[in-house]
C-alpha angles and dihedrals in degrees: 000000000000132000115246095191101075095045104100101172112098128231114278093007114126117258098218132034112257132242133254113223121242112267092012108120114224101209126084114260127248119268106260103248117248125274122226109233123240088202093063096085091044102061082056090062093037092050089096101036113092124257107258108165129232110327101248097025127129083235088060088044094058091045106051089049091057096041087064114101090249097045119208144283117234086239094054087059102043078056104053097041095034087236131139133244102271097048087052093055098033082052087048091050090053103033095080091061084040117052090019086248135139113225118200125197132201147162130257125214091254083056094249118138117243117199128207149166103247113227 
């Protein structure tokens, strides 16, 4: 039977201190010191250009088809991202807060919804 009392090492712990291998520093290392940023003088030139998106991406590409002066149907855009309904709609919900637009929706004749960044 062993006494538990004068063992003082607790479960799991190592048993011996561990080494610290040859050329490794043991102290921490310095932060690195802060960088300036070279963007910081472009989004002052690009405050009054208009949000356009990545060039290339499936958002441009739905941007650029309801900036035009006919807008664009849902289905002209599902076609043109390969999304689905929803996403098209759920894009079309988020885009105004965004890219700082207004997008405006209406109705054709034939009943199909045209949308389009109001001016």
């Amino acid at each position: 039977m062993t006494n538990s009392a004068t063992t003082t090492q607790k479960t799991g712990a190592p048993s011996t201190p561990t080494a610290v291998p040859a050329g490794k520093a043991t102290t921490k290392k310095a932060a690195p010191q802060a960088r300036k940023s070279t963007q910081d003088h472009k989004i002052e030139e690009k405050a009054d250009a208009p949000k356009v998106g990545r060039r290339g991406s499936k958002s441009a590409m739905i941007l650029g088809l309801i900036r035009g002066p006919a807008g664009a149907s849902l289905a002209a855009i599902m076609k043109a991202t390969g999304w689905q309904a929803h996403s098209v709609r759920g894009f079309l919900s988020t885009a105004p807060k965004r890219y700082d637009i207004m997008i405006e929706s209406a109705k054709t004749e034939t009943g199909q919804r045209i949308y389009r960044v109001a001016k």
